[in-house]
N, C-alpha and C positions, 0 to 999 in steps of 0.2 A: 303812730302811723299817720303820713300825709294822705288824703283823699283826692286824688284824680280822675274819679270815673264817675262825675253827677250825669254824664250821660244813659249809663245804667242804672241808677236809684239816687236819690237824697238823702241827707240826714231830715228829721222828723222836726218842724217847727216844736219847741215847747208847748206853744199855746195850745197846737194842737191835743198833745196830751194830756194836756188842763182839763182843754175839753172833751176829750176822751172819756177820761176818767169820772168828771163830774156825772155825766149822761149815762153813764152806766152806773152811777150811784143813786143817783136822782130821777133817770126818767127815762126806764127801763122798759116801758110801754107798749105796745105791739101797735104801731100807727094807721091800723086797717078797724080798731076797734072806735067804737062813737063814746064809750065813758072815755073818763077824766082823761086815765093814764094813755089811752090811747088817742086821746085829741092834743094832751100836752106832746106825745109823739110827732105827730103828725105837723103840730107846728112847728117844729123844727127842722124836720124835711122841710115844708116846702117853704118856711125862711131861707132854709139854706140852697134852695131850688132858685128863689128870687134872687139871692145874692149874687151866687153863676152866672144870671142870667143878665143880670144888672150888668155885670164886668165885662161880660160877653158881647152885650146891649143885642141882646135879644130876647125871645119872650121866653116867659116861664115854664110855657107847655113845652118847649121846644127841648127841654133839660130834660136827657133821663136818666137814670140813677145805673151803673152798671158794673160788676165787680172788676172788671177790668181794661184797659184799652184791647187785647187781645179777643174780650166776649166781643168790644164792640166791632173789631173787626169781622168776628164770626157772625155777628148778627147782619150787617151788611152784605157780604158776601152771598149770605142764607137767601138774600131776595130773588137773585135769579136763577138762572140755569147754567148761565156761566157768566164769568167775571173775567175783562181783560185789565192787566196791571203792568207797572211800568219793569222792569229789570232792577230797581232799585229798593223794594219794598224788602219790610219785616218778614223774616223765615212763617211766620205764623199766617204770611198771606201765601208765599211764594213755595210753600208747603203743601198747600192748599188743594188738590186734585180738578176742583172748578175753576182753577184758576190759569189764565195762558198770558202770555209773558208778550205784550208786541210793545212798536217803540212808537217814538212819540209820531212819526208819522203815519201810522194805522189809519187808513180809512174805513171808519164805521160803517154797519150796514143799514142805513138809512132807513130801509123797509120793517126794523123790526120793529116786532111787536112793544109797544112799553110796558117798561119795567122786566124786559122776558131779562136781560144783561145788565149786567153792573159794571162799569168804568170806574176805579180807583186806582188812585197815584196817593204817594206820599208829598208831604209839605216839606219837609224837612227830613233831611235823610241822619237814621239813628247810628251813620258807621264815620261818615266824615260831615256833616254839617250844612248839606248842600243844601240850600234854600231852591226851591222848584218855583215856576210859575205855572200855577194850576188852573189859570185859569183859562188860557186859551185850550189848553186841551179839553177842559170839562166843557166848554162852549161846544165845541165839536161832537162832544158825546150828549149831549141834549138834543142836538139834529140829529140824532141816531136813535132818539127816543128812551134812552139809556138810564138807570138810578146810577147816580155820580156818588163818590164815597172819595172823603179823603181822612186819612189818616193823619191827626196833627196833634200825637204824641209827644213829638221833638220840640216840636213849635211852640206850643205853650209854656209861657214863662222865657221864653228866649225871643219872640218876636214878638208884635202885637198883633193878637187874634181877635177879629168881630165875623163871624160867619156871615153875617147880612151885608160882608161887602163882597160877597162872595155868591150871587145870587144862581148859580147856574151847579152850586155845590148845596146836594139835599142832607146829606149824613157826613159829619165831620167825628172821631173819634179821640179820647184824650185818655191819657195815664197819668191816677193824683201822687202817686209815688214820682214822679220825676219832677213833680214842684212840690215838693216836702211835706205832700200828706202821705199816710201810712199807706201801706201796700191791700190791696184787696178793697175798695174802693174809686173807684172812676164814674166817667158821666160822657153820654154822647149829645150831641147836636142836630135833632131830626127836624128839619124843616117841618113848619104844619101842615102845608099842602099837600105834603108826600104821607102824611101819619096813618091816612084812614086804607092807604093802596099796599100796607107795610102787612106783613104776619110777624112774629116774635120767635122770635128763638126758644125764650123760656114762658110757656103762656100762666096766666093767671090774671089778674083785675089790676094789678098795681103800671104804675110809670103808665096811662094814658093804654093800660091792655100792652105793649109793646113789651114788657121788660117782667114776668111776674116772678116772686118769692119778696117775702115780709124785708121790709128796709132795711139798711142797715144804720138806724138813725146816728150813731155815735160817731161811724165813719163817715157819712156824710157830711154832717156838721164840721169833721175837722175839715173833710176836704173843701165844704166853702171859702173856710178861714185862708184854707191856703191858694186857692185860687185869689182870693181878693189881695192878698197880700203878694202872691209874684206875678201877677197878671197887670198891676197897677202901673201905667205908662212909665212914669216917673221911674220907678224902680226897674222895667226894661230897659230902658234908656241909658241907665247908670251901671245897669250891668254888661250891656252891650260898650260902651265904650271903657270898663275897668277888665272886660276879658280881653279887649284887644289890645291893652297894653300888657296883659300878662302873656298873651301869645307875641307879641315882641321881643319882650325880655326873654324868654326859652328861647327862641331861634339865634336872638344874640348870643347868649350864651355857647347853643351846641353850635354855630356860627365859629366859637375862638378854637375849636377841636379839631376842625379840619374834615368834620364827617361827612361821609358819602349816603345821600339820605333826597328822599322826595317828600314834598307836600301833598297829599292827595287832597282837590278841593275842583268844587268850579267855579262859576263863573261867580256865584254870588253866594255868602257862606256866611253861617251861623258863627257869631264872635265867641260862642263859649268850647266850639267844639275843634281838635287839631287832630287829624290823620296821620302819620307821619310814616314814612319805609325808607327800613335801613337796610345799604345793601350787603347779601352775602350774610345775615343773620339769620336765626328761628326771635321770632314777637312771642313767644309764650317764655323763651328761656330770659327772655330780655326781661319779661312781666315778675317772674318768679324771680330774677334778679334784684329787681327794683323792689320788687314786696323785701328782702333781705335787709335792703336800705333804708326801709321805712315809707316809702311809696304806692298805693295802689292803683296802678293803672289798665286799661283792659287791650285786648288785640281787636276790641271792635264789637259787636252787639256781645251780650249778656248769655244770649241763646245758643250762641256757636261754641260755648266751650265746649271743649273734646273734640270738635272735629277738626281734621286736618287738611282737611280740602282750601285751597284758597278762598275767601272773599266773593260771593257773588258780584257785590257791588264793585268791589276795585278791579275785578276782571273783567267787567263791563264800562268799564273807564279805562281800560287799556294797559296799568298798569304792568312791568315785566316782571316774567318769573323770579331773574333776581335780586329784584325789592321784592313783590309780594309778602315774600312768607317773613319778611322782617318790619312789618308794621304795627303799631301798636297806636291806640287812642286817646287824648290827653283830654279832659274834659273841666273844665272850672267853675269857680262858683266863690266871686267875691267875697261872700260871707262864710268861706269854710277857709279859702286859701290867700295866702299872702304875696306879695312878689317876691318876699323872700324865702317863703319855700318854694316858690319856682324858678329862683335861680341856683337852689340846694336841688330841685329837680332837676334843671338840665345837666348838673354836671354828675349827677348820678348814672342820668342814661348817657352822655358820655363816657362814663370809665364803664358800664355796661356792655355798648356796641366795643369798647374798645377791646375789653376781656371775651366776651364772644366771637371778636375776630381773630382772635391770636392763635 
């Protein structure tokens, strides 16, 4: 089976599992305790606290340990009364009941109270790849008195992320499963300034009071390993320029077939991530198709299986009924895939669309 969907999950660095493994042989510790077992704990949270933070280049406080990008959605959200968001977010915000949906022209309401509302946009959109500019909007919601939240799930490991250049953004959210540490593991980005005016979601003493239940020190530690390792300029850089020759090659390819088919993207897009709608098909029977072939590709986030509804996101970009329902998500990842399973890929989803049309 070829893997096409790193935009849903990773495969698991090894080292990570080295050090999985080692840590739960060796130094199984409850890192709230002051003997041995529990200081040798602890050192290794907050090595791996410092490592994050180092990559990050921000401070160490700033790192907090959380099992998922999804809690850290939820813990942000938790701050106010209500949250405005863009049309483009994760089902897990746009779900949300507190949460209302305006566009980017919204004019905040200046008079509020701080911290009563929360303003969050995503960075990076997890369905086609869109790179956002986040920062004129959260400028605007700062003169509204507003906790700013951005979700940069996507973004990490695909672009280069420092939150401190970002100064008008207080909570930034990350998932270590989408840069190849294991699942049930993640960390957010809490400004310091903002930490003391925060409440927690889950209370207890741990993560600076913000974050509380016992560490989970084995996951952590892989997921420094893995932040340091695709987070590293150098290895963006080379992945951004080897995914955009493999999104070449695929369009050249389904290019010689003659297919009727859109790109969904905007103005400025993530090189690992491809939207694609083909018209007059179903994207699931396409997906199941290509799983046949040896292929695994998604119709777009991870969360939406089973439903049949169209795309929030591609309906909010315009897209027509008759592509819509025949879009699927091509996602890459140099060191999983070759160009030449992506050109066994493109002609797969070609005799695909071409057998679903017939």
């Amino acid at each position: 089976m070829k893997y096409f969907d790193n935009a849903s999950t990773t495969w698991v660095y090894p080292e990570c599992i080295e050090i999985i493994n080692d840590i739960l042989k060796n130094c199984w510790g409850n890192p709230s305790n002051i003997y041995d077992f529990g200081l040798k704990a602890n050192e290794i949270v907050e090595a791996s606290r410092k490592t994050i933070a180092d990559t990050l280049k921000v401070l160490p406080e700033e790192i907090i340990f959380v099992s998922s990008a999804s809690e850290g959605n939820a813990f942000a959200l938790s701050q106010g009364n209500s949250a405005f968001v863009s049309p483009y977010e994760h089902h897990d915000i746009l779900d949300n009941p507190k949460c209302k949906v305006v566009k980017e022209s919204f004019e905040y309401n200046y008079g509020a109270s701080p911290l009563s509302s929360v303003r969050k946009h995503m960075w990076v959109n997890n369905e086609t790849g869109q790179i956002f500019n986040i920062d004129n909007n959260f400028k605007k919601a700062k003169k509204g008195c507003m906790l700013t939240h951005c979700d940069a799930t996507q973004a990490l490991g695909n672009i280069e992320v420092y939150p401190h250049d970002h100064p008008d953004v207080d909570i930034m959210t990350f998932g270590g499963h989408k840069i190849h540490a294991p699942k049930g593991q993640s960390f957010m980005y809490v400004k310091k300034e903002v930490q003391d005016k925060l409440k927690p979601l889950i209370y207890g003493s741990q993560e600076n009071h913000l974050r509380g239940s016992t560490e989970n020190v084995h996951q952590i530690a892989a997921l420094a390993l893995a932040v340091e390792r695709s987070c590293d300029p150098v290895n963006i850089r080379s992945k951004i320029f080897t995914t955009c020759v493999m999104k070449e090659v695929l369009i050249k390819v389904l290019n010689n077939f003659e297919l009727d088919y859109i790109i969904n993207r905007g103005d400025n897009n993530c090189a690992s991530t491809l939207n694609i709608s083909f018209k007059g098909i179903n994207g699931d029977a396409l997906v199941l198709f290509l799983n046949k072939k040896g292929f695994s590709v998604s119709t777009g986030s991870a969360c939406n299986t089973g439903d049949l509804s169209p795309s929030t996101v591609l309906t909010e970009m315009g897209v027509s009924e008759d592509y819509i329902y025949g879009t699927i998500r091509i996602s890459f990842d140099p060191s999983l895939n070759s160009t030449e399973d992506v050109k066994e890929l493109g002609e797969a989803i070609a005799e695909g669309v071409k057998f679903l049309n017939f």
